[in-house]
Backbone as CSV, one residue per row, in Angstrom:
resi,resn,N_x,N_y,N_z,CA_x,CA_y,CA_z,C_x,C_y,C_z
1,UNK,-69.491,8.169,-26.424,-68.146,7.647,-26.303,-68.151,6.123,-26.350
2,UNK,-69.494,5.701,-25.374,-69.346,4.088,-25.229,-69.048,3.690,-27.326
3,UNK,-70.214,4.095,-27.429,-70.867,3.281,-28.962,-69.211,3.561,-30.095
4,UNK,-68.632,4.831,-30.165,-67.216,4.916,-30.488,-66.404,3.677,-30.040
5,UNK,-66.242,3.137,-29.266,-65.317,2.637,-28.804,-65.952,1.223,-29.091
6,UNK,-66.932,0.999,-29.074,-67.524,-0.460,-29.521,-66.788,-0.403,-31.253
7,UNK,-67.376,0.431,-31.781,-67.469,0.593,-33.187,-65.600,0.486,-33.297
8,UNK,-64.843,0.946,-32.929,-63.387,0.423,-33.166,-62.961,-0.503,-32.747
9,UNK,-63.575,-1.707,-31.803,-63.091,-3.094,-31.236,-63.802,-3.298,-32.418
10,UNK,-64.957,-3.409,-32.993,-65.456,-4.333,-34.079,-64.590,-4.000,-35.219
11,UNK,-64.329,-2.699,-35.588,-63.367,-2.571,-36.759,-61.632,-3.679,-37.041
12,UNK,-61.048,-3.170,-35.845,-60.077,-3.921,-35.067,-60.029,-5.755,-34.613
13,UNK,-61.173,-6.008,-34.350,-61.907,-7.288,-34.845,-62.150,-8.002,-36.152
14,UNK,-62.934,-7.182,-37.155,-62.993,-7.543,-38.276,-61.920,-7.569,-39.532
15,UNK,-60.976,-6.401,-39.259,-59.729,-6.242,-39.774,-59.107,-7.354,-39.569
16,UNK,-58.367,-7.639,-38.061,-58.266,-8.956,-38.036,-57.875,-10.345,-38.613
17,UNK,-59.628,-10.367,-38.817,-60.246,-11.783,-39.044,-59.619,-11.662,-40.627
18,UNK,-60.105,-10.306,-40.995,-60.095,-10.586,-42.729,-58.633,-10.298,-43.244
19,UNK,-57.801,-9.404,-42.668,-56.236,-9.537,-43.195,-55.757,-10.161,-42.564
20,UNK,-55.946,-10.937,-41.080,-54.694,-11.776,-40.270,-55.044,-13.327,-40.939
21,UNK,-56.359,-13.193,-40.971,-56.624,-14.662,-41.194,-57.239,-15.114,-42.544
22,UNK,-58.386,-14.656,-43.085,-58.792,-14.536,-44.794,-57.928,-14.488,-45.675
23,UNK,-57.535,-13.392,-45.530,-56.518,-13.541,-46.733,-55.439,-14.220,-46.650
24,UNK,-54.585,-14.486,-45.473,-53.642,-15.594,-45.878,-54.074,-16.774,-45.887
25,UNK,-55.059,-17.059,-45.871,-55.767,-18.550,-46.194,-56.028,-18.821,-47.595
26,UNK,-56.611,-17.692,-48.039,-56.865,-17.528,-49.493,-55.751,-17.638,-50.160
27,UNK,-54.794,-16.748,-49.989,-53.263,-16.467,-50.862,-52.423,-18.270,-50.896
28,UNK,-52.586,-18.355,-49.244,-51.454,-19.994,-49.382,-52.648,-21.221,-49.929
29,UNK,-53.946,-21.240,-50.345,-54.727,-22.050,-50.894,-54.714,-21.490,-52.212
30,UNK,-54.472,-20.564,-53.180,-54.128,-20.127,-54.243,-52.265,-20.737,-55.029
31,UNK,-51.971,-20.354,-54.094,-50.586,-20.689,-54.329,-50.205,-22.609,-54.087
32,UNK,-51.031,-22.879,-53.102,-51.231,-24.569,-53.281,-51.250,-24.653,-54.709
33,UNK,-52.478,-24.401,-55.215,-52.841,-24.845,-56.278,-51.562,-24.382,-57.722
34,UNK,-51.768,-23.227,-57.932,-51.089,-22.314,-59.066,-49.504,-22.906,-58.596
35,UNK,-48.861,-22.868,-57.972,-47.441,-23.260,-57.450,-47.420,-24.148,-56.194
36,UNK,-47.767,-25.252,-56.567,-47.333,-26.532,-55.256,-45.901,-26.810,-55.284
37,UNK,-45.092,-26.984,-56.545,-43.480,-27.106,-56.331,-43.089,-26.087,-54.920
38,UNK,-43.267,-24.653,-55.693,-42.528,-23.467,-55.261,-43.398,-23.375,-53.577
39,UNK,-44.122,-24.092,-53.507,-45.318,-23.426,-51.849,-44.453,-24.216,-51.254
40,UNK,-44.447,-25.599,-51.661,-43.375,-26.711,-50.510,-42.630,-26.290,-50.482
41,UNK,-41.400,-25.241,-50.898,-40.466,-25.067,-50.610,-38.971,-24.981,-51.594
42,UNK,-39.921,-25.406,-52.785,-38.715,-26.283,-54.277,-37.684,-27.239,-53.401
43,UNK,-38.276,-28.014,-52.879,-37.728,-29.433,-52.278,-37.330,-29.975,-53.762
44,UNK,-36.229,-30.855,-53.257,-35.552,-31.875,-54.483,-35.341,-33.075,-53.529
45,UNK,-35.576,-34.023,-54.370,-35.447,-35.264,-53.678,-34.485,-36.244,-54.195
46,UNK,-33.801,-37.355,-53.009,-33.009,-37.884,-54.577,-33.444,-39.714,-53.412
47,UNK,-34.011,-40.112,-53.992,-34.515,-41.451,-53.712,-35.391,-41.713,-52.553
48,UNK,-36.340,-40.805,-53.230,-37.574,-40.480,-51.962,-37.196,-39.466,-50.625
49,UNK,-35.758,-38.958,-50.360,-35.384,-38.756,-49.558,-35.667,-36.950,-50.048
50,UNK,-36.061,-35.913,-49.212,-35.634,-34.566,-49.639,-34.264,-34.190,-49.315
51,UNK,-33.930,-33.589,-50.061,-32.020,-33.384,-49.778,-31.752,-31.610,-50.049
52,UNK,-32.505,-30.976,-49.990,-32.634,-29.376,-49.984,-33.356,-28.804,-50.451
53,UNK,-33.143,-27.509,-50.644,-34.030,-26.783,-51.425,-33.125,-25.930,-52.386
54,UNK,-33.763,-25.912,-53.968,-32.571,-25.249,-54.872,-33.397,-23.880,-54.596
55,UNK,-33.854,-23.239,-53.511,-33.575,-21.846,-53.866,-32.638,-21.503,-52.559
56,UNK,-31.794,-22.533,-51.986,-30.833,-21.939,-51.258,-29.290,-22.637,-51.273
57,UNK,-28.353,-21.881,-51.050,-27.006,-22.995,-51.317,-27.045,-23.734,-50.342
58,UNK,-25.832,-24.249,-50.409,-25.344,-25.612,-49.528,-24.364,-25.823,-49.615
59,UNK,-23.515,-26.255,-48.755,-22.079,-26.940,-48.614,-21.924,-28.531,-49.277
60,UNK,-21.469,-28.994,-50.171,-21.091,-30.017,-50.395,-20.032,-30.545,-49.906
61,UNK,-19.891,-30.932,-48.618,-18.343,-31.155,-48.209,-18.860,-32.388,-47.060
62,UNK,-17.226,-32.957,-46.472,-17.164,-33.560,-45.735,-17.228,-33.366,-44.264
63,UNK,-17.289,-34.594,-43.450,-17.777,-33.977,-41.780,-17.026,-32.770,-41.493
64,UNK,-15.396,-33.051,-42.179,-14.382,-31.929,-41.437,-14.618,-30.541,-42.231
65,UNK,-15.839,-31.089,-43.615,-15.763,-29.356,-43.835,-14.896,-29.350,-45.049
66,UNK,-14.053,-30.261,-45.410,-13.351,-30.232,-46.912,-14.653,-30.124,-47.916
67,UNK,-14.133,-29.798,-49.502,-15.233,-30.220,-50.180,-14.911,-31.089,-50.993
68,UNK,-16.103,-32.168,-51.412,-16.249,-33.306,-52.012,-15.858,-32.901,-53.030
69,UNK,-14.824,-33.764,-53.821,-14.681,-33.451,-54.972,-15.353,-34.072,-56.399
70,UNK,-16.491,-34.751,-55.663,-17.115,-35.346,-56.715,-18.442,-34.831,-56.922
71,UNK,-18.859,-33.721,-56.327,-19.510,-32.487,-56.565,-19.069,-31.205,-56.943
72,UNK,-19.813,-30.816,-57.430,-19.977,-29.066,-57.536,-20.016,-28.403,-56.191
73,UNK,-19.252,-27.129,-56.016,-19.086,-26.242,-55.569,-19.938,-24.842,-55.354
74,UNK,-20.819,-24.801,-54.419,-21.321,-23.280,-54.526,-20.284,-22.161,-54.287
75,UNK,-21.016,-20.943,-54.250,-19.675,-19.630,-54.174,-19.572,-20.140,-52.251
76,UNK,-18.292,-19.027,-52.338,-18.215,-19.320,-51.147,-19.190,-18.319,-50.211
77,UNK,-19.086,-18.799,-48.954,-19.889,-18.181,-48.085,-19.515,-17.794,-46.836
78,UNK,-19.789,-16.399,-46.745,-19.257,-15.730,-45.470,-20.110,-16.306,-43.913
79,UNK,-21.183,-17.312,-44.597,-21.959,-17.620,-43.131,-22.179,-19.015,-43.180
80,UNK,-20.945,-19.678,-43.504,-20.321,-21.096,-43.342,-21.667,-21.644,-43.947
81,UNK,-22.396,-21.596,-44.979,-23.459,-22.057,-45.470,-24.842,-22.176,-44.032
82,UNK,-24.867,-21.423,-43.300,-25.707,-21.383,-41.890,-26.744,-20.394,-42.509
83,UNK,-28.196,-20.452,-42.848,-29.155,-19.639,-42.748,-29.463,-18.949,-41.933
84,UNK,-29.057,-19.397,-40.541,-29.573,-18.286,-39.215,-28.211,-16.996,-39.295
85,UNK,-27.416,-17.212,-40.145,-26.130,-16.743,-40.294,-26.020,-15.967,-41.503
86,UNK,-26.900,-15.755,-42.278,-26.717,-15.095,-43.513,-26.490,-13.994,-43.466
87,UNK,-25.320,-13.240,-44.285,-24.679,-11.966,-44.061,-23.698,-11.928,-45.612
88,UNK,-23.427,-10.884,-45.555,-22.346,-11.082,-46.434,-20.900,-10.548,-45.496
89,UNK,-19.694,-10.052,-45.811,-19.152,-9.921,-45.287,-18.560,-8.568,-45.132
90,UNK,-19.418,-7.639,-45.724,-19.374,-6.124,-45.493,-18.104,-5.332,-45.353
91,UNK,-16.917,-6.072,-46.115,-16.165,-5.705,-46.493,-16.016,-4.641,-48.268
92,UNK,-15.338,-3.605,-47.957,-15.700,-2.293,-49.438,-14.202,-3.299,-50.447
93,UNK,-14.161,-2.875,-51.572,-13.452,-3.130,-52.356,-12.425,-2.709,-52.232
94,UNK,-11.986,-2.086,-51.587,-10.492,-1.397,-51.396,-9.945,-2.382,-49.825
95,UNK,-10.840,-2.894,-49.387,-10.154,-3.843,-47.648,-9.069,-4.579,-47.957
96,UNK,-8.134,-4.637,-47.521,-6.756,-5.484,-47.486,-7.500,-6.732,-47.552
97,UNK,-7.996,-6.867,-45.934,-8.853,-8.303,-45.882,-9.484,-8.994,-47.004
98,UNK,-10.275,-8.456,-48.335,-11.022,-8.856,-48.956,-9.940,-9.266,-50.108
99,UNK,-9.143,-8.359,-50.611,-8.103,-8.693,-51.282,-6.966,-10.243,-50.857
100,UNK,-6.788,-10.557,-49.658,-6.532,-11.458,-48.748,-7.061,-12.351,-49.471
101,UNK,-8.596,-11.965,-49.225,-9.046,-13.739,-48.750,-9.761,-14.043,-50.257
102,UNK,-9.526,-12.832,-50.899,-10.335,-13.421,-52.808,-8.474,-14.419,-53.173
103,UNK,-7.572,-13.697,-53.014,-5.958,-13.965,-53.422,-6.541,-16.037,-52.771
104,UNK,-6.537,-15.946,-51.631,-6.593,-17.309,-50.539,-7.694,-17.607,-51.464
105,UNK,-8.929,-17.773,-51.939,-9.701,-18.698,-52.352,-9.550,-18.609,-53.939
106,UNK,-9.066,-17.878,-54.471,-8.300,-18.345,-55.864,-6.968,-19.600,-56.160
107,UNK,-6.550,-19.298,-54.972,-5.471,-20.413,-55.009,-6.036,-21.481,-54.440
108,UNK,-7.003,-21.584,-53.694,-7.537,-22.646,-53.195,-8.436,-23.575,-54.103
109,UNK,-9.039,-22.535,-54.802,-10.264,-22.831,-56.303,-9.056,-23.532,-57.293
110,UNK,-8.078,-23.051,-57.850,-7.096,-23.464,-58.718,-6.369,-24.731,-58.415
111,UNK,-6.454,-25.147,-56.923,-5.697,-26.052,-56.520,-6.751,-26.852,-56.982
112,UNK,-7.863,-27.037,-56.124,-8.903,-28.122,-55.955,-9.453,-28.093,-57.613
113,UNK,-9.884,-27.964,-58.457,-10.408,-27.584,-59.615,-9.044,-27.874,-60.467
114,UNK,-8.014,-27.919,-60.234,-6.696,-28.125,-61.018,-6.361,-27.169,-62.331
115,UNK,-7.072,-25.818,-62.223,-7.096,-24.693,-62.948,-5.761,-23.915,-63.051
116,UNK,-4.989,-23.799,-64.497,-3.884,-23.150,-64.531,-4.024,-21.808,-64.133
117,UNK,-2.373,-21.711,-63.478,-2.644,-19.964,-63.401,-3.057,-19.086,-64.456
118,UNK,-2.844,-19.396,-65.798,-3.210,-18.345,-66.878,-4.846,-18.299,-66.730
119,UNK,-5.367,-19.379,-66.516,-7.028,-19.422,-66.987,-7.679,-18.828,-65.975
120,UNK,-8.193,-17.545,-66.720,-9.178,-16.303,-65.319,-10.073,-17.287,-64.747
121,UNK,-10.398,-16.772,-63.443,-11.414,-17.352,-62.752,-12.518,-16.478,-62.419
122,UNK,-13.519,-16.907,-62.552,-14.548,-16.443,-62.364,-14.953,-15.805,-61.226
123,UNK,-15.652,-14.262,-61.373,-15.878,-14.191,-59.692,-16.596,-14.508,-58.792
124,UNK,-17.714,-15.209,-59.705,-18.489,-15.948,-57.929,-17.439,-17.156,-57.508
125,UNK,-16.594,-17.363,-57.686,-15.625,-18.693,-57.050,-15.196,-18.212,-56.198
126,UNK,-14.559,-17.100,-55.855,-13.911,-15.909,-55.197,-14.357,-14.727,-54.402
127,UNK,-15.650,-14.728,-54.528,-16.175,-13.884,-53.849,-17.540,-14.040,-53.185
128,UNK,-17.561,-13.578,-51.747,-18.939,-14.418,-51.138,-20.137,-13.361,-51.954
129,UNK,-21.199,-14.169,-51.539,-22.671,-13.251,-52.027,-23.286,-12.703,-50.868
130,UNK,-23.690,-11.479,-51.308,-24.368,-10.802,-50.066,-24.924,-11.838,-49.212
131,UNK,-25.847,-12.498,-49.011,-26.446,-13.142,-48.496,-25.840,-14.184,-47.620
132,UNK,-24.585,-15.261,-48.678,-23.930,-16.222,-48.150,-24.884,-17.652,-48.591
133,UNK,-25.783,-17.426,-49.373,-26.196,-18.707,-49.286,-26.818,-18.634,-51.164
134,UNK,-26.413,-18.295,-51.594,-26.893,-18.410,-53.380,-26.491,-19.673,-53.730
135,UNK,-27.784,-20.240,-53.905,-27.778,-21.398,-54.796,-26.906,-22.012,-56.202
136,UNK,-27.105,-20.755,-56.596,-26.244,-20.927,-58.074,-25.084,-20.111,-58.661
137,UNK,-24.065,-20.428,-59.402,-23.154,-20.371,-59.781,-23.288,-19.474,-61.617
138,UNK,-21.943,-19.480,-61.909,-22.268,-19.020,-63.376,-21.652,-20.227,-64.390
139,UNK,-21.779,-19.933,-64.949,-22.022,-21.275,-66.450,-19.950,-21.303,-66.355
140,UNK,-19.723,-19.918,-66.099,-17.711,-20.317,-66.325,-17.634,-21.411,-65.164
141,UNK,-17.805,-20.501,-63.840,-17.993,-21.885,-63.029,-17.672,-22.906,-63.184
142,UNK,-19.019,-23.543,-63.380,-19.651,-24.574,-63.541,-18.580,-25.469,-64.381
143,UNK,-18.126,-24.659,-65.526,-17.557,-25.603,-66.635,-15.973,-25.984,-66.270
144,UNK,-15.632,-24.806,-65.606,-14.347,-24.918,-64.624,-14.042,-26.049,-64.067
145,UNK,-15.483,-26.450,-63.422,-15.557,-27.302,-62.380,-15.446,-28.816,-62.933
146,UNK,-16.179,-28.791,-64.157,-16.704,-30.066,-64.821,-15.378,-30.950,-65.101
147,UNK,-14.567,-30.447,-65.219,-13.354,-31.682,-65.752,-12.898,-32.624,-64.062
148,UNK,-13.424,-31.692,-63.107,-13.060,-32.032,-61.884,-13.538,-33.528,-61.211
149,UNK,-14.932,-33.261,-61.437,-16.320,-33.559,-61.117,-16.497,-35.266,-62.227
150,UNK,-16.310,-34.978,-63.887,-15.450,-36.271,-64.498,-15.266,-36.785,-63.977
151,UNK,-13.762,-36.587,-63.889,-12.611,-37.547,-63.421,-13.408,-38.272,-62.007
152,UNK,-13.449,-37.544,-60.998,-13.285,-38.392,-59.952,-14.803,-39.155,-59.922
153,UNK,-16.045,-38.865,-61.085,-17.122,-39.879,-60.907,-16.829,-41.246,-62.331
154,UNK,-15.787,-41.131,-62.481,-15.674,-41.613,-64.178,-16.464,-41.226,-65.262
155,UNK,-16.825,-40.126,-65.684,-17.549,-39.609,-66.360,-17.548,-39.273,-67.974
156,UNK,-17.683,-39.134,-69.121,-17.258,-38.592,-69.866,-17.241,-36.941,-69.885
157,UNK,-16.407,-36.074,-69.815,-16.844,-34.843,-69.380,-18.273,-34.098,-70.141
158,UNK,-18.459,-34.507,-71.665,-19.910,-34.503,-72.392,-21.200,-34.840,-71.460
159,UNK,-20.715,-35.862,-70.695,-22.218,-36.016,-70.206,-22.412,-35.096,-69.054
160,UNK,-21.090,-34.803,-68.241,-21.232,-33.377,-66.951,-21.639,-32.218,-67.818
161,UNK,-21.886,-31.699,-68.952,-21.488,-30.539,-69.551,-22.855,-30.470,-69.897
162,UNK,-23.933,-31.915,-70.329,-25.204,-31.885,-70.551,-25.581,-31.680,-69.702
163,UNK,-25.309,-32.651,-68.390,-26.316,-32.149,-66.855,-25.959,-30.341,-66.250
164,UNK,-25.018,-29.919,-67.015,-24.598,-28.202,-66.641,-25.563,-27.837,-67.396
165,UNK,-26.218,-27.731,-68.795,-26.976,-27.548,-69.240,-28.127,-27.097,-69.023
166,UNK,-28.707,-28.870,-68.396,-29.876,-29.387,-68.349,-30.393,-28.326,-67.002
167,UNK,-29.276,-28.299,-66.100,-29.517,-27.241,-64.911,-29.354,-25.943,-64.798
168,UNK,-28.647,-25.610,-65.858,-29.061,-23.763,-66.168,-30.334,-23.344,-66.144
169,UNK,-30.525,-22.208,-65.438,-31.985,-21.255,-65.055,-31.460,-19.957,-65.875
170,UNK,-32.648,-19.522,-66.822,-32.215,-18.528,-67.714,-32.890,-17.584,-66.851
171,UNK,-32.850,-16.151,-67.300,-33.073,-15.337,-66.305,-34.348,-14.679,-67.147
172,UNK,-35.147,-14.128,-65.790,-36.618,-14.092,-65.340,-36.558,-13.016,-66.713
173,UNK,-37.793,-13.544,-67.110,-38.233,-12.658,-68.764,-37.312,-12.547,-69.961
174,UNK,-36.641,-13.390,-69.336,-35.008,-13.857,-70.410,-34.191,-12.789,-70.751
175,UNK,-34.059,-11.516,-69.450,-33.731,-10.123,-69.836,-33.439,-10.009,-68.351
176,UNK,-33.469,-9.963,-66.976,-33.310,-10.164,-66.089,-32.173,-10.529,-65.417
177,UNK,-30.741,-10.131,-65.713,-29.575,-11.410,-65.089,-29.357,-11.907,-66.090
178,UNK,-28.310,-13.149,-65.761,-27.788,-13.909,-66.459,-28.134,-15.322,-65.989
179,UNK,-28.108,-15.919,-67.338,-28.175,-17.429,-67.257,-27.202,-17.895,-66.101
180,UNK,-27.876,-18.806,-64.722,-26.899,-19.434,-63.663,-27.023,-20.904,-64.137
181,UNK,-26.258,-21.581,-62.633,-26.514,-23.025,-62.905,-26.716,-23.138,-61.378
182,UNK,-28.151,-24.163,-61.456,-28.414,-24.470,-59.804,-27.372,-25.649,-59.237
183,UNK,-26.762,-25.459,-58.241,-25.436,-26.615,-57.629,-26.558,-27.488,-57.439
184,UNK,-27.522,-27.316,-56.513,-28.348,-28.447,-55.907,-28.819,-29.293,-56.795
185,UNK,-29.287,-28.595,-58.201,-30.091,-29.418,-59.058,-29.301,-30.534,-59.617
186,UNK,-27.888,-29.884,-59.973,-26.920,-30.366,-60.442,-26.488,-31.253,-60.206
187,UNK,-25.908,-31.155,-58.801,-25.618,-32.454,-58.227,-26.040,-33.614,-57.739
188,UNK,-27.761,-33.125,-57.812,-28.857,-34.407,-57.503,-28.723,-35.149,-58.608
189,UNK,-28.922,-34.626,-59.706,-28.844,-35.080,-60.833,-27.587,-35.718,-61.135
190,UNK,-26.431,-35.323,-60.960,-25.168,-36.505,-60.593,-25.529,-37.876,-59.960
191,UNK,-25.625,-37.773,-58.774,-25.912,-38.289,-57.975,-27.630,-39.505,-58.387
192,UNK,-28.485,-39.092,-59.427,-29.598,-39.758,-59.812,-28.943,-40.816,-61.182
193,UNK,-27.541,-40.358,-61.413,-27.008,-41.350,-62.313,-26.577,-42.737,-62.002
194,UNK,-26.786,-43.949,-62.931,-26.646,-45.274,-62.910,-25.177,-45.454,-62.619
């Protein structure tokens, strides 16, 4: 019985050492190397400073919570852009509530964005993402947004329409999803202009 019971502390021991500790040493010293962007975190920086990470959204807005209108817009979010808060809002397609509050952030999107009533809006503008925190938007979006985003940086809208571009992520095996546009990248890149 003794020598059994030795023989499973050493198993239990060595297991351990080699999956608690070996191998994730190995895997995050592999991934150093092969992916240092993606290991840090896909940090973006905008004048030495880190200012997020584009694999998560963000609020572009003011102290009170308005949004800047000289940025881009992520979708909205059921967990006030809060990571410890991520949820979606588990409302079914038939909820009064959801119908409510897509009606309330269409008129709100149309106001701020200065979008006629005829011109459809897109549904990530209008509708939260499971999660509450998606980084990126869709290319209607985006372009929605761009005459906005112009005006109030003095822009030619050509050159917002290149940096929409330049920040589209095509999708994984180019078959995967659809082409998005990262807000974060986007707007650093605003923001990295002369």
């Amino acid at each position: 019985m003794r020598r059994q019971l030795v023989s499973a502390v050493l198993a239990v021991l060595l297991f351990t050492v080699v999956t608690g500790i070996l191998y994730p040493l190995v895997l995050t010293g592999v991934d150093r190397i092969a992916f240092p962007h993606q290991s840090a975190g896909s940090l973006l920086d905008l004048h030495g400073q880190p200012v997020g990470s584009s694999l998560m959204g963000q609020a572009f807005t003011d102290a009170k919570g308005h949004p800047l209108p000289g940025y881009f817009q992520t979708r909205p979010s059921a967990s006030s852009d809060n990571g410890m808060a991520s949820g979606g809002t588990n409302l079914g397609p038939s909820s009064p509530s959801l119908l409510t509050s897509e009606r309330d952030l269409a008129a709100a999107y149309r106001s701020f964005n200065h979008v006629a009533a005829d011109v459809p809006i897109p549904s990530d503008a209008v509708t939260t993402s499971g999660s509450g925190l998606d980084p990126d938007i869709s290319i209607a979006n985006a372009q929605l947004q761009a005459p906005r985003v112009a005006a109030y940086r003095h822009l030619p809208l050509s050159r917002v329409e290149t940096l929409i571009r330049a920040s589209t992520v095509q999708p994984a095996l180019g078959i995967l999803g659809e082409p998005v546009v990262d807000v974060l990248t986007l707007n650093v890149a605003l923001d990295r202009l002369p």
